[in-house]
Backbone as JSON, one array per atom type, in Angstrom:
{
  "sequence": "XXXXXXXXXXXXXXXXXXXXXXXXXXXXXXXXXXXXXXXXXXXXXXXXXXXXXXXXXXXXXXXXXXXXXXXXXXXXXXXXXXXXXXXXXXXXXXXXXXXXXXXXXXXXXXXXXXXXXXXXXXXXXXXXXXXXXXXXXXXXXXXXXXXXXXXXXXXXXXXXXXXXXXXXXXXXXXXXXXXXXXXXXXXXXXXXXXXXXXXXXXXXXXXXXXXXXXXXXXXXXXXXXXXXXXXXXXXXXXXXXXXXXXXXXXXXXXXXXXXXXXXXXXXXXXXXX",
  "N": [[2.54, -23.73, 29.39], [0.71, -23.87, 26.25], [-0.66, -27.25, 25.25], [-1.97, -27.62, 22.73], [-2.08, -28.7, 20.94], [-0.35, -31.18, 20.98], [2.85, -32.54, 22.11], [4.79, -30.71, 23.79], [7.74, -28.96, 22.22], [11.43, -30.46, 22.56], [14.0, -28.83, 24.21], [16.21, -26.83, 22.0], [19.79, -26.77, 21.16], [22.02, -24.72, 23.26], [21.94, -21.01, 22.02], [25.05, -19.22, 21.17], [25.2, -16.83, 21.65], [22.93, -14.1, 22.74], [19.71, -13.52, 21.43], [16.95, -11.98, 19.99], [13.46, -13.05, 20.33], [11.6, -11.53, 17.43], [8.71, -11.35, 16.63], [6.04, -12.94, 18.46], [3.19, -14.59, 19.97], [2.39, -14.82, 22.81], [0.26, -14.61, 24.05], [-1.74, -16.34, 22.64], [-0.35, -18.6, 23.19], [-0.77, -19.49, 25.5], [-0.28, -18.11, 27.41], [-0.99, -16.23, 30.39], [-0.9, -15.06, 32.73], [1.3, -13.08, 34.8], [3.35, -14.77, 36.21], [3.04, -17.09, 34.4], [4.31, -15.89, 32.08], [6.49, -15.49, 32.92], [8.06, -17.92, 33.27], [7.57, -18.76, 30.54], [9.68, -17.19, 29.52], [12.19, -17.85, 30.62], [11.86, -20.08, 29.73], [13.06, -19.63, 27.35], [15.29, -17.9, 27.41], [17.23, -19.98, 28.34], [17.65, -20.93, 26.32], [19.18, -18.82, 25.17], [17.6, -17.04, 23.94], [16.77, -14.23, 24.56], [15.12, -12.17, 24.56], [11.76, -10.7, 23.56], [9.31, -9.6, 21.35], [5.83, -9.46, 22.16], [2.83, -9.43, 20.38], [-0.02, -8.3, 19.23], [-3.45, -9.4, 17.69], [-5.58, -9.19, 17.83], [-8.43, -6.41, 19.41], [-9.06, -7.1, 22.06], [-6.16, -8.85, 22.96], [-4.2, -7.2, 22.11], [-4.62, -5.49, 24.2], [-4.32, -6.92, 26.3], [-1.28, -7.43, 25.66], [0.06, -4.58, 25.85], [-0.42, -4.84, 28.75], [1.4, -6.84, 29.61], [3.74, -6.29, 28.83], [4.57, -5.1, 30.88], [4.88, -6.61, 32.68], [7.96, -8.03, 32.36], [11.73, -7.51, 31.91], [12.4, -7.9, 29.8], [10.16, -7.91, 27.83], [8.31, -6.67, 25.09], [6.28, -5.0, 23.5], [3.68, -4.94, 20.63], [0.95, -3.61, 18.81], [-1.73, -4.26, 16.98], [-4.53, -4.05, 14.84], [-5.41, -7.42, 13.36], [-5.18, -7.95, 10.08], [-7.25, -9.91, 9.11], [-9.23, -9.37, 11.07], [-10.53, -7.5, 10.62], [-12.96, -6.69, 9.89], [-14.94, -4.66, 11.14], [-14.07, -1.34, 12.11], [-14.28, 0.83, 13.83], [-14.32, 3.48, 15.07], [-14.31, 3.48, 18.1], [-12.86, 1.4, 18.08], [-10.0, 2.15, 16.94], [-9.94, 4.43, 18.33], [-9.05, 3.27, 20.76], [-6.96, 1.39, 20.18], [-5.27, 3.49, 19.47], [-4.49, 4.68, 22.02], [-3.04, 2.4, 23.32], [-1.34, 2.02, 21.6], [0.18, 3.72, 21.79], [1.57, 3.93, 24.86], [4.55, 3.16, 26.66], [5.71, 1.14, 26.75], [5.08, -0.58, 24.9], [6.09, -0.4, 21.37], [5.4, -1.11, 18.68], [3.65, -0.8, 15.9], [1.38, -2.9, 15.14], [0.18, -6.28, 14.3], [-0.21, -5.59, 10.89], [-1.73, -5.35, 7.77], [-2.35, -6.35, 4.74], [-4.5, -9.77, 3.77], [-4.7, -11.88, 1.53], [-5.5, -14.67, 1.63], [-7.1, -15.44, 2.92], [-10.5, -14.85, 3.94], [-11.71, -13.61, 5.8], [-12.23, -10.82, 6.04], [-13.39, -7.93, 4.04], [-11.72, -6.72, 1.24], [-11.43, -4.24, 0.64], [-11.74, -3.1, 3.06], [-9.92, -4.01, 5.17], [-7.87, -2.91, 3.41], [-8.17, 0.1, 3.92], [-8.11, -0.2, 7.15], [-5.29, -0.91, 7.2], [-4.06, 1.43, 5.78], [-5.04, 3.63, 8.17], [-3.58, 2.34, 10.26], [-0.82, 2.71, 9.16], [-0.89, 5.69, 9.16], [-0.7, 6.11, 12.01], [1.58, 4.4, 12.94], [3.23, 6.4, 12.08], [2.54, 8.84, 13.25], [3.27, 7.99, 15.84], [5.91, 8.13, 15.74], [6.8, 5.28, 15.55], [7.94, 1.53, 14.97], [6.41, 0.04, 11.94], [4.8, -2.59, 12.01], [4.0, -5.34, 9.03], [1.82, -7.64, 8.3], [1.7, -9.6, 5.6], [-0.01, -11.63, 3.37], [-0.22, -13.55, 0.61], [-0.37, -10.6, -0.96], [1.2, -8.85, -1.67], [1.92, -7.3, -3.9], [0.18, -5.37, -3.08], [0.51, -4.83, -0.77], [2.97, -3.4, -0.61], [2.23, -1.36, -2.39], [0.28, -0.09, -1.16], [1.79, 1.12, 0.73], [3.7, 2.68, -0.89], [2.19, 4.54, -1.47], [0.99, 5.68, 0.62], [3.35, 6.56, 2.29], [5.61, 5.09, 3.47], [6.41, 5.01, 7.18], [9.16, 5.34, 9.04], [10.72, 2.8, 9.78], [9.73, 0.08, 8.96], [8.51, -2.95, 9.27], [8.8, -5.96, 7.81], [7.21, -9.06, 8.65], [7.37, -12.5, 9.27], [8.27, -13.25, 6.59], [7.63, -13.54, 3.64], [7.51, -13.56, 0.89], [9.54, -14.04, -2.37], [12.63, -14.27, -3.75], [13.11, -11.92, -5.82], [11.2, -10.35, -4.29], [12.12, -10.07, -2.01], [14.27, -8.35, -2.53], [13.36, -5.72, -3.7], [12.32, -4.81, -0.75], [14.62, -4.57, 0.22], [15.92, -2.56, -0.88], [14.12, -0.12, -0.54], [14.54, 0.11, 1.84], [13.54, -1.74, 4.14], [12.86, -3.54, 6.68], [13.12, -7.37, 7.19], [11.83, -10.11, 8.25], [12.14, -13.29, 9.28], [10.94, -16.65, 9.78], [9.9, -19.7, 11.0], [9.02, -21.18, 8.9], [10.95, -20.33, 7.07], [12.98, -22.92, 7.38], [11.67, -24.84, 6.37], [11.37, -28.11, 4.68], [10.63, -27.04, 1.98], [10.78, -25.01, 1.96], [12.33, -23.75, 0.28], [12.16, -21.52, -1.91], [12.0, -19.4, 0.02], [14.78, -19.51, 1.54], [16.07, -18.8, -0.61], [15.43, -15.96, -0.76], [16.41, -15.12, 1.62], [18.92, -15.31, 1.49], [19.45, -12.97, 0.02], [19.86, -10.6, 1.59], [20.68, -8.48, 3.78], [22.9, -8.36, 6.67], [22.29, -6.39, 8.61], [19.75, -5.54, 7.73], [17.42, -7.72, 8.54], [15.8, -9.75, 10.54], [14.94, -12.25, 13.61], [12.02, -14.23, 14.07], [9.84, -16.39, 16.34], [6.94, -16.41, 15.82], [5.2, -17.78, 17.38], [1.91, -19.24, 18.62], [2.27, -20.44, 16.13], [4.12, -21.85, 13.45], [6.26, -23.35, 13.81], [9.08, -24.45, 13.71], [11.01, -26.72, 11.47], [12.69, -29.29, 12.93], [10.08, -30.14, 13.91], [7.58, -29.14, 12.9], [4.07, -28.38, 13.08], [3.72, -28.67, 15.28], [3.49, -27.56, 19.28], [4.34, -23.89, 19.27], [7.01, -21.84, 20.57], [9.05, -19.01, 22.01], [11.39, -20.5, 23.15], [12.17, -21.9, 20.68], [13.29, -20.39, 18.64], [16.16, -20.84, 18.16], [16.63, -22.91, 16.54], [15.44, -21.92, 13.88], [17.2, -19.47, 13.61], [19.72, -21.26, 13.31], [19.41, -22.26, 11.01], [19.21, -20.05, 9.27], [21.72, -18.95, 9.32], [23.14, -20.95, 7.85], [21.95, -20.09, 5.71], [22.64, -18.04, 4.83], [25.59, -18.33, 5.34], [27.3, -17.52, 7.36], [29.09, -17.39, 10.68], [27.25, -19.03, 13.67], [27.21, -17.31, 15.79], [27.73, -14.87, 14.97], [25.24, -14.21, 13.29], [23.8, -14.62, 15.39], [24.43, -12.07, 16.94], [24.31, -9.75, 14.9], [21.34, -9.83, 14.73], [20.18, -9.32, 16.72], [21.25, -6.87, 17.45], [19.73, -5.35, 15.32], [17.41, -5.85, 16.53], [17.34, -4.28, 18.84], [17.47, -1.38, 17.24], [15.47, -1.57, 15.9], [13.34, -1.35, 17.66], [14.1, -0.28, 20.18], [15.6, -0.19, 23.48], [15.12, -2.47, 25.19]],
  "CA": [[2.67, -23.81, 27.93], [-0.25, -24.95, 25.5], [-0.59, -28.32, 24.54], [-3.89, -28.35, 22.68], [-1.69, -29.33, 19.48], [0.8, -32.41, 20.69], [3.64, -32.38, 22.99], [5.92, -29.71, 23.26], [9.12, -30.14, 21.46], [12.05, -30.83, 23.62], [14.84, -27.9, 23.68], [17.05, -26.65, 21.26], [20.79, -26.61, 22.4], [21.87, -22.9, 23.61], [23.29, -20.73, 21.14], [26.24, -18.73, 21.54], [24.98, -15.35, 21.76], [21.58, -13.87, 23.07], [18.72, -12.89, 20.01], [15.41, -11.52, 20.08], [12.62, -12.91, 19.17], [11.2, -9.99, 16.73], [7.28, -11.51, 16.99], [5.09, -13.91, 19.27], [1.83, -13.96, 20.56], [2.23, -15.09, 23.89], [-0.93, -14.67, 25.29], [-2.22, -17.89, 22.38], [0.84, -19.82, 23.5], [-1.4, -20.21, 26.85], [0.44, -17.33, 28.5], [-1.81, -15.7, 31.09], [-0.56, -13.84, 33.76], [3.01, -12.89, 35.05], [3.97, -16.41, 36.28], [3.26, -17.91, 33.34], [5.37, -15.35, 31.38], [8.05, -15.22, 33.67], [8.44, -19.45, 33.09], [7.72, -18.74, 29.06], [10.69, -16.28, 29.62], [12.74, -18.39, 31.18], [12.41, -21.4, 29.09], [13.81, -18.9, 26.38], [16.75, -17.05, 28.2], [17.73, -21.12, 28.59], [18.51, -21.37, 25.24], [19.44, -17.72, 24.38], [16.76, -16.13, 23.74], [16.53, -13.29, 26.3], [13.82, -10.6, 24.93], [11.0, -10.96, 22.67], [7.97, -8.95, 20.94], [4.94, -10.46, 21.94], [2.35, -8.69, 19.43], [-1.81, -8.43, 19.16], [-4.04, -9.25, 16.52], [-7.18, -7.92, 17.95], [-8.33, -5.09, 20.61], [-8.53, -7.79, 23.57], [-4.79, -9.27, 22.28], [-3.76, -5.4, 22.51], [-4.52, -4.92, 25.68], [-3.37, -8.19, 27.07], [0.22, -7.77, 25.05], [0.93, -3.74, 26.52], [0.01, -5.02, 30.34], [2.16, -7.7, 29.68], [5.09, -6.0, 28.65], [5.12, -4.43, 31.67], [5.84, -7.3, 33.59], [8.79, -8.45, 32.47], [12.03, -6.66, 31.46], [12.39, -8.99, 28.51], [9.1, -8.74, 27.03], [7.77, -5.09, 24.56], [4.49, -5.5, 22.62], [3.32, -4.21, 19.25], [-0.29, -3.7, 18.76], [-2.74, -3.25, 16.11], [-5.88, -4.71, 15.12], [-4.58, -8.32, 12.46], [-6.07, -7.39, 8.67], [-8.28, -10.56, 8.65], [-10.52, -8.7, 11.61], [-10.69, -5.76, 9.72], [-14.83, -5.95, 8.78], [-15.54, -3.31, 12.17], [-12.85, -0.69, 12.35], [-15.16, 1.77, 14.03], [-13.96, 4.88, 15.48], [-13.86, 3.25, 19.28], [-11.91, 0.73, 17.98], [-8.88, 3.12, 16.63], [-9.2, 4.94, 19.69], [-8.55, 2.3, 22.14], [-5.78, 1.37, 19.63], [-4.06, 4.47, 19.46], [-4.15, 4.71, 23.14], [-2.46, 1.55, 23.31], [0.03, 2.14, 21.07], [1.09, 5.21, 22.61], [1.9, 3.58, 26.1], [6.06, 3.4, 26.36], [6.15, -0.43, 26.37], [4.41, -0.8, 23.01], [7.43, -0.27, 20.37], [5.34, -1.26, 17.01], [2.21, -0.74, 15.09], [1.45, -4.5, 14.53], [0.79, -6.45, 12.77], [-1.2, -5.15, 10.3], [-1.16, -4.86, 6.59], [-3.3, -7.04, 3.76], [-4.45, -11.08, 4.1], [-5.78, -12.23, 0.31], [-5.3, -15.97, 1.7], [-8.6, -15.59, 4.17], [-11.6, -13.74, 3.24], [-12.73, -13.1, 6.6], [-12.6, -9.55, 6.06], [-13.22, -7.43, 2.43], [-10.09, -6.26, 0.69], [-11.08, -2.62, 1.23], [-11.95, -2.88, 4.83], [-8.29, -4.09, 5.11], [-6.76, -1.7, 2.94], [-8.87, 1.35, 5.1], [-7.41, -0.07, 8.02], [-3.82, -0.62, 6.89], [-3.92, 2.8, 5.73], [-4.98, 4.03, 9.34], [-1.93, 2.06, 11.0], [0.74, 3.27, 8.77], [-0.34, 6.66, 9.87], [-0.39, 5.75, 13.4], [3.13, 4.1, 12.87], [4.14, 7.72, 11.51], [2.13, 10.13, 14.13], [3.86, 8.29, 17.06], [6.92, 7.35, 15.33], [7.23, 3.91, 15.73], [7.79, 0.64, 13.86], [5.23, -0.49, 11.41], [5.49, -4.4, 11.48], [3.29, -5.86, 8.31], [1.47, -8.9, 8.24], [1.41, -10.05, 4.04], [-0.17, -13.02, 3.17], [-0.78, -13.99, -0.85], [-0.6, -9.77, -1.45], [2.58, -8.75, -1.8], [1.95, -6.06, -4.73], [-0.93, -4.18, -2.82], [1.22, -4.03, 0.48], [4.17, -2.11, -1.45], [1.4, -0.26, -3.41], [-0.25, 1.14, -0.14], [2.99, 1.61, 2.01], [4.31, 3.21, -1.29], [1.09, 5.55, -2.2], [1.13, 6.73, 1.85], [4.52, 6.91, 2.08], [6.46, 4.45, 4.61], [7.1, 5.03, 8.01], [10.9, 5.34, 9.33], [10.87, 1.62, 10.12], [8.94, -0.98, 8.43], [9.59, -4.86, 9.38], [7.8, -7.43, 7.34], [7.03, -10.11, 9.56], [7.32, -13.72, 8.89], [8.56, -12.58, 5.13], [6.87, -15.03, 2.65], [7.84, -13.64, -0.63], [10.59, -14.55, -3.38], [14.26, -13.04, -4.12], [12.76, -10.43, -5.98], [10.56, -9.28, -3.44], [13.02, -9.18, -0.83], [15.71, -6.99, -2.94], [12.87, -4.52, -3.44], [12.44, -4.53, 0.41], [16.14, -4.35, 1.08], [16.38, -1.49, -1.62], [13.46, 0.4, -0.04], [15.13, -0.43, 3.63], [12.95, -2.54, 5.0], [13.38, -4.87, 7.73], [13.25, -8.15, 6.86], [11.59, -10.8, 9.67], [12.41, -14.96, 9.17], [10.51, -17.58, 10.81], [9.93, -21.41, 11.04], [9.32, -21.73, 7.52], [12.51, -20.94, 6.29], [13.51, -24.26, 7.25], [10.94, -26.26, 6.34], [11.64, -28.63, 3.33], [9.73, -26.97, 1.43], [11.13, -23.23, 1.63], [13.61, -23.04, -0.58], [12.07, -19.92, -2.48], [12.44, -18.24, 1.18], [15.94, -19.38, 1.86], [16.77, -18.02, -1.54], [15.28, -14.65, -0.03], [17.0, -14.76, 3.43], [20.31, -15.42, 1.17], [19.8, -11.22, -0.79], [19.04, -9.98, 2.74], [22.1, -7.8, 4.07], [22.8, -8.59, 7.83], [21.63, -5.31, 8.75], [18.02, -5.79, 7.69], [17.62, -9.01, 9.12], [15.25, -10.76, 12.02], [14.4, -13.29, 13.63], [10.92, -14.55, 14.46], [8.62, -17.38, 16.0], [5.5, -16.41, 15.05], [4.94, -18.58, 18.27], [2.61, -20.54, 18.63], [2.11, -20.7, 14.54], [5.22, -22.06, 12.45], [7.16, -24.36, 14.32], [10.13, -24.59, 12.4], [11.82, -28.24, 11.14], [12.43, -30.76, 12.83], [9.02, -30.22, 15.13], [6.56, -28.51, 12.51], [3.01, -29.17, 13.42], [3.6, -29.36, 16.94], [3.51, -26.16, 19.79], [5.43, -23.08, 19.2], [7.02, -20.74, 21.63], [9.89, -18.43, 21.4], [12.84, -21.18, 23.13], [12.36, -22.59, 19.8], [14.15, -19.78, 17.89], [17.57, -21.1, 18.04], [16.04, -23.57, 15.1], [15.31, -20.64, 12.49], [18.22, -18.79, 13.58], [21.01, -21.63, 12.58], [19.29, -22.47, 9.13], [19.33, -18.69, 8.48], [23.62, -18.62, 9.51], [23.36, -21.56, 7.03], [21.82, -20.05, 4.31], [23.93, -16.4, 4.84], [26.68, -18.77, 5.21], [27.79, -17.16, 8.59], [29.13, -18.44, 11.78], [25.97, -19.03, 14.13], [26.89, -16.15, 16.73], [27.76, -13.82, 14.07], [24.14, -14.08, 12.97], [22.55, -14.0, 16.43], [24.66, -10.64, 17.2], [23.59, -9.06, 14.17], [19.88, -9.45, 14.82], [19.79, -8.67, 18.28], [21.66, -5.9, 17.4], [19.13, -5.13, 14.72], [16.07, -6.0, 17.02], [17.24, -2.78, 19.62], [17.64, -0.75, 16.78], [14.17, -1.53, 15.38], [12.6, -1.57, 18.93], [14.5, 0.63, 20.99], [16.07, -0.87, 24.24], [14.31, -3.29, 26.27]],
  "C": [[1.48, -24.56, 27.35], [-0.04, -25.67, 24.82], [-1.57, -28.83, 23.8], [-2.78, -28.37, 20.55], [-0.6, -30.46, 19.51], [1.98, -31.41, 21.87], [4.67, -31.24, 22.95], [7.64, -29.62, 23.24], [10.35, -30.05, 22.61], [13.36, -29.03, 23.3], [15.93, -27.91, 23.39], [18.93, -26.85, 21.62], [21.26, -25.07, 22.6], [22.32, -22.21, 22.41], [24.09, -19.63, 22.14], [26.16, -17.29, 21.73], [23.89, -14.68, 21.56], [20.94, -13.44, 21.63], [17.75, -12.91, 21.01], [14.66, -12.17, 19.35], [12.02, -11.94, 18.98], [9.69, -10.35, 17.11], [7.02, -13.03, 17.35], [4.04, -13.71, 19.64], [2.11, -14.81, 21.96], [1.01, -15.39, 24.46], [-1.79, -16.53, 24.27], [-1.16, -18.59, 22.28], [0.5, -20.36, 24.99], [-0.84, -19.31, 28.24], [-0.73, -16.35, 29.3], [-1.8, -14.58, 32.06], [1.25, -13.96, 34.2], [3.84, -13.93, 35.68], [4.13, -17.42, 34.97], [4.22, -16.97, 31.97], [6.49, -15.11, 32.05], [8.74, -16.93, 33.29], [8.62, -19.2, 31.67], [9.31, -18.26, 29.02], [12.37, -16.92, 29.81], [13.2, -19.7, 30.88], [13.35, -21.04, 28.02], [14.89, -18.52, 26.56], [17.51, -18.6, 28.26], [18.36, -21.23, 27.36], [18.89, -20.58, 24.49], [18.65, -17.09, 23.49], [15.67, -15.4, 24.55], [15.4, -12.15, 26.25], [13.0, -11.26, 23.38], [9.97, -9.64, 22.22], [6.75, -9.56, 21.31], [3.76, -9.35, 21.21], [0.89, -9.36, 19.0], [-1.67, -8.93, 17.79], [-5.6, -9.19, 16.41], [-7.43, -6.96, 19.34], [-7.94, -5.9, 22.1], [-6.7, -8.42, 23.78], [-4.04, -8.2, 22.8], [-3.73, -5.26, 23.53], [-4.26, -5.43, 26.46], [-1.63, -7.72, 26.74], [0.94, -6.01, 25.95], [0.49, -4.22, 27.91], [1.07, -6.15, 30.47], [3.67, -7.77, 29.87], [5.34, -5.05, 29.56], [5.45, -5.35, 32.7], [6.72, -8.22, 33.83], [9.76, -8.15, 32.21], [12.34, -7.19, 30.29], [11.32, -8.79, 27.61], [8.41, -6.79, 26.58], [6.38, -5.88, 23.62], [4.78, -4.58, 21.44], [1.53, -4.5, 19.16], [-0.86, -3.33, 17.64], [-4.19, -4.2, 15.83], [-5.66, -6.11, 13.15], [-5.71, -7.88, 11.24], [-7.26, -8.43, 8.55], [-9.43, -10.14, 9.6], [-11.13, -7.59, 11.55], [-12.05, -5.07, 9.58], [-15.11, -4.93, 10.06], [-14.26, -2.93, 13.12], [-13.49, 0.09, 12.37], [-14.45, 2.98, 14.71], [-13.52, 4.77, 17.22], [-12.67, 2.16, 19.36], [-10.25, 1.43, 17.9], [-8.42, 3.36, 17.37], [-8.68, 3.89, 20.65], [-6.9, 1.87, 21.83], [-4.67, 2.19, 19.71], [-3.48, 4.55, 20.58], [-3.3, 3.41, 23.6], [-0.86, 1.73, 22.72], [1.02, 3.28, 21.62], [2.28, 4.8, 23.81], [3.63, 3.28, 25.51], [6.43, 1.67, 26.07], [5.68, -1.19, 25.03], [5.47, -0.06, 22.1], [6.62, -0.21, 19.09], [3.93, -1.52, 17.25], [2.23, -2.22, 14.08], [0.62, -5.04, 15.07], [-0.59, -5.85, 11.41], [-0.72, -5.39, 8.64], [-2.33, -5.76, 5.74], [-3.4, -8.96, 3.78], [-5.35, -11.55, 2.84], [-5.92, -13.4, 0.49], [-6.83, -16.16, 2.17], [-9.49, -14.68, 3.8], [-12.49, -13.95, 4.46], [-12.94, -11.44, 6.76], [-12.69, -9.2, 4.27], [-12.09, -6.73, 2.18], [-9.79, -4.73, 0.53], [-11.35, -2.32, 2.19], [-10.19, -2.66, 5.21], [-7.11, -3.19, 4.63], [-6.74, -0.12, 3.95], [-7.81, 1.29, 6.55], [-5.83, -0.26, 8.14], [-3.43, 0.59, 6.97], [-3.83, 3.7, 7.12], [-3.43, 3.41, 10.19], [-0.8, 2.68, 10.5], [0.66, 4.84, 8.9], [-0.17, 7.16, 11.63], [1.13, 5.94, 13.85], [3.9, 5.53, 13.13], [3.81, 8.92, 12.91], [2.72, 9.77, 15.22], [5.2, 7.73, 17.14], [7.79, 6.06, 15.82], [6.7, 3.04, 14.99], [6.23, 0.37, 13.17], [5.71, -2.43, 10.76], [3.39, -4.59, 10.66], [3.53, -7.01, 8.22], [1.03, -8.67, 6.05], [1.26, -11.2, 3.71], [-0.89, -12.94, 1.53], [-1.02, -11.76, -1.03], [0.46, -9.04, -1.46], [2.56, -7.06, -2.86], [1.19, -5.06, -3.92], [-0.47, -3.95, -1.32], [1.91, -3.43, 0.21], [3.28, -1.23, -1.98], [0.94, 0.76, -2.53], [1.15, 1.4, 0.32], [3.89, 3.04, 0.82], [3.14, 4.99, -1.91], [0.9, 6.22, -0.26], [2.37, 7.02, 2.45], [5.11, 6.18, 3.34], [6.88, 5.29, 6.27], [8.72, 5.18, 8.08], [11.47, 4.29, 9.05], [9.82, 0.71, 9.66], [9.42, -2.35, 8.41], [8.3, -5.76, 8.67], [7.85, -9.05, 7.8], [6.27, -11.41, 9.26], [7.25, -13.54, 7.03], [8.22, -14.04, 4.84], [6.83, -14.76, 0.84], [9.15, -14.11, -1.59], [11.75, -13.53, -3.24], [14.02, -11.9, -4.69], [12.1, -9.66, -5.36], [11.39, -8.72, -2.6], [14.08, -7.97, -1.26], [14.73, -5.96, -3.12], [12.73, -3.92, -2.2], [13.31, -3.93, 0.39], [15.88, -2.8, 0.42], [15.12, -0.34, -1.16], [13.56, 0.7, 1.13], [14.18, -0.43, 4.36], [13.29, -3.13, 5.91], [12.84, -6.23, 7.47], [12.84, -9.41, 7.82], [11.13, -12.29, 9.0], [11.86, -15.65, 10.57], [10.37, -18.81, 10.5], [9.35, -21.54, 9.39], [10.46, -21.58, 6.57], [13.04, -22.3, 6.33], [13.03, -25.44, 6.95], [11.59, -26.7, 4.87], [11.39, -27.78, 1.82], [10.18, -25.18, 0.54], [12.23, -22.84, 1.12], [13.54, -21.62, -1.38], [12.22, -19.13, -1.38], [14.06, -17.97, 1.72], [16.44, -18.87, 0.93], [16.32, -16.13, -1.26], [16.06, -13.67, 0.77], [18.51, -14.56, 2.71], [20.59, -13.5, 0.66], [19.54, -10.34, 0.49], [20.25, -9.42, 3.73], [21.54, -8.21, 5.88], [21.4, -7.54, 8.77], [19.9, -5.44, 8.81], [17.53, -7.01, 8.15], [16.85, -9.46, 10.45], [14.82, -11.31, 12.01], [13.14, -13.81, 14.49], [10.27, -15.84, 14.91], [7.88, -17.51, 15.48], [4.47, -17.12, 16.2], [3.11, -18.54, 18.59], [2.11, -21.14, 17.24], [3.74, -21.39, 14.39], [6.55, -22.52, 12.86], [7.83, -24.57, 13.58], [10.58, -26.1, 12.2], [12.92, -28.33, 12.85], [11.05, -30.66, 13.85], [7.7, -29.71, 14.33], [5.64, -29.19, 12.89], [2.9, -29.35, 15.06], [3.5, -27.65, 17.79], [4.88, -25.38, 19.54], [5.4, -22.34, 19.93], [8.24, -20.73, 21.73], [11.19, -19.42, 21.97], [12.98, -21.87, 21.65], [12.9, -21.72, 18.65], [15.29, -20.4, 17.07], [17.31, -22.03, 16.59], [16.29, -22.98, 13.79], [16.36, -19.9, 12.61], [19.41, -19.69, 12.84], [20.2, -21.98, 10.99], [19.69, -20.98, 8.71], [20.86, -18.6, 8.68], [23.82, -19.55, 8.81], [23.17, -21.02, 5.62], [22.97, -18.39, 4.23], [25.27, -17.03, 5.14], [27.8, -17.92, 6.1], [27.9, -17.71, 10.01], [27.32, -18.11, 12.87], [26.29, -17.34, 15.5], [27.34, -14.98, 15.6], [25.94, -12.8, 13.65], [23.53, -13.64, 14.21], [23.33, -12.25, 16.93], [24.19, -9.75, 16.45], [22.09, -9.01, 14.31], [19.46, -9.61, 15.98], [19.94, -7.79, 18.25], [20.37, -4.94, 16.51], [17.89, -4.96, 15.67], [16.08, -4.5, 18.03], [17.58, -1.71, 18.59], [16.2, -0.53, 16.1], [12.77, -0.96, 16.5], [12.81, -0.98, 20.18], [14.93, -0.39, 22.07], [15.4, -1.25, 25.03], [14.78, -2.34, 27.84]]
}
């Protein structure tokens, strides 16, 4: 496990009924080869959380995350190339991509989508290559998980001007109550992570509250967004169980209610581990 940010937090207590995490990056949580994801795996399954996504955000990422998910039966990938490395989306790039995504252990075209927070790429490089993923998503029908950071109108604008995929999960959702009921009402999928619970996220828990079971998952983000009581410190997916009971707090549901519903949700988004 990497410790190049402070100790890593102690664990959660179990919950009551297995979840998925929906996205992780594994490989920058210090994960390397199939020992060290079989232990990651294992610290997770400890506290009920038995399968995960672990999911690129550039070509080397990609190609680490589908050999990965072949060696464990717990562990599917999503690949795509993350919107802030967007400035050279050349034609070998794509390909390597597509071929990636194809492979049977790759489930989702991810994460991709628009980043107005960071201006390491230009805002029509990003859009270009959004555009290319969501017909990826569509040509090998599978999920399209979007990354949206500070652009919220111009990810609905493209997804709605090329026309959505089957399955669309917005991952680590960061907009308001009105964004999410346009989601829901568009049937989206809906993906909660360690900032729901921070102090701070009350415009998200008022989100997670219009957010029908159904559409509903749950995310690390690992090792980003350490949820309350540990923010700031390493993340990696045993630390779910965290973001999962605030979210059965704010949906005001018992805690295994919640984790059945979005496990249930996660093989319906992701097909069966």
């Amino acid at each position: 496990m990497s410790d190049r940010r402070g100790t890593p937090p102690p664990a959660p207590e179990p919950l009551p009924v297995p979840v998925a995490d929906a996205h992780t990056h594994l490989d920058a949580c210090g994960v390397k080869t199939p020992e060290d994801l079989a232990a990651a795996m294992d610290r997770a399954a400890a506290v009920g959380v038995t399968r995960v996504v672990t999911v690129a955000d550039d070509l080397d990422s990609a190609r680490w995350a589908a050999e990965a998910a072949t060696w464990h039966p717990g562990v599917l990938a999503a690949v795509a190339l993350h919107p802030t490395r967007t400035s050279e989306f050349g034609p070998d790039v794509r390909a390597a991509l597509e071929e990636l995504a194809a492979r049977p252990r790759v489930r989702a075209v991810g994460e991709t989508g628009l980043d107005h927070y960071w201006d390491y790429a230009p805002h029509d490089a990003q859009e270009f290559a959004f555009r290319w993923h969501i017909d990826l998503a569509k040509r090998l029908g599978k999920p399209l998980m979007i990354h949206d950071r500070d652009a919220h109108d111009d990810v609905l604008r493209v997804l709605a001007e090329e026309g959505a995929p089957e399955t669309v999960v917005f991952h680590c959702f960061s907009g308001d109550a009105a964004m999410a009921r346009t989601c829901v009402e568009a049937g989206y999928v809906l993906s909660f992570a360690g900032p729901v619970t921070f102090r701070n996220g009350g415009d998200l828990r008022e989100a997670a509250a219009v957010v029908p079971l159904e559409q509903l998952l749950v995310e690390t983000d690992a090792p980003f967004l350490t949820p309350d009581p540990y923010r700031g410190r390493p993340n990696e997916p045993y630390l779910a169980p965290h973001t999962v009971r605030r979210l059965a707090e704010v949906k005001g549901v018992e805690v295994a209610e919640l984790c059945a519903a979005v496990d249930a949700n996660a093989e319906r988004v992701f097909g069966p581990w």
